[in-house]
N, C-alpha and C positions, 0 to 999 in steps of 0.2 A: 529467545526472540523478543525485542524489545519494541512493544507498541505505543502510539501517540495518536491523540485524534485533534484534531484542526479541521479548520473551513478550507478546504482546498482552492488555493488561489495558483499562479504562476509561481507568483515573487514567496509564496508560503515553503513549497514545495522546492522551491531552487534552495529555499536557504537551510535547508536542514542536512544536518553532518552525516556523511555516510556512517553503517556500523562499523565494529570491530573486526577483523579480516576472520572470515569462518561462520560471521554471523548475519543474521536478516533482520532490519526494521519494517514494521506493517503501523502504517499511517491511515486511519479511517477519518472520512470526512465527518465532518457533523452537519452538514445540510442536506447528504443524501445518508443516511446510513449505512445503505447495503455496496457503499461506493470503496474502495481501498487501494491502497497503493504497497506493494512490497518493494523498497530499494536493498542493494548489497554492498559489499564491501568496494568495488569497484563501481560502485551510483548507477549500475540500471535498474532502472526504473519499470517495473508491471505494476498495470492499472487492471483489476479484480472487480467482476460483479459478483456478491457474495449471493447464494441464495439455498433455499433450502431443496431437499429431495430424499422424499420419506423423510426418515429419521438423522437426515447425513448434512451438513453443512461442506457448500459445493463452490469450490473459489470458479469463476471463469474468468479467462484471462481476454479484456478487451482490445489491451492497446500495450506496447513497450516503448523504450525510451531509453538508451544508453549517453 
């Protein structure tokens, strides 16, 4: 899984290439941190609040987008 971190804009997030068929890119913002986005092979789009619990890092899934 191949990750990138950017300022999450529209025009940032529209122009980035989907991955390779079978695999997932995770895109973290850099002005919220705990902010991410996983696209696929087919470009949808989940938007992830990362956050912690205990000892376990906890994706929650806010919003989608195909």
């Amino acid at each position: 899984m191949a990750s990138v971190s950017l300022k999450f804009s529209r025009a940032s997030l529209m122009s980035l290439q989907p991955p390779a068929k079978g695999k997932r890119l995770v895109v973290y913002d850099t002005v919220l941190p705990k902010l991410a986005m996983r696209m696929t092979a087919n470009e949808a789009r989940t938007f992830y609040v990362i956050k912690r619990v205990g000892p376990e890092m906890v994706w929650v899934s806010v919003a989608s987008a195909h």
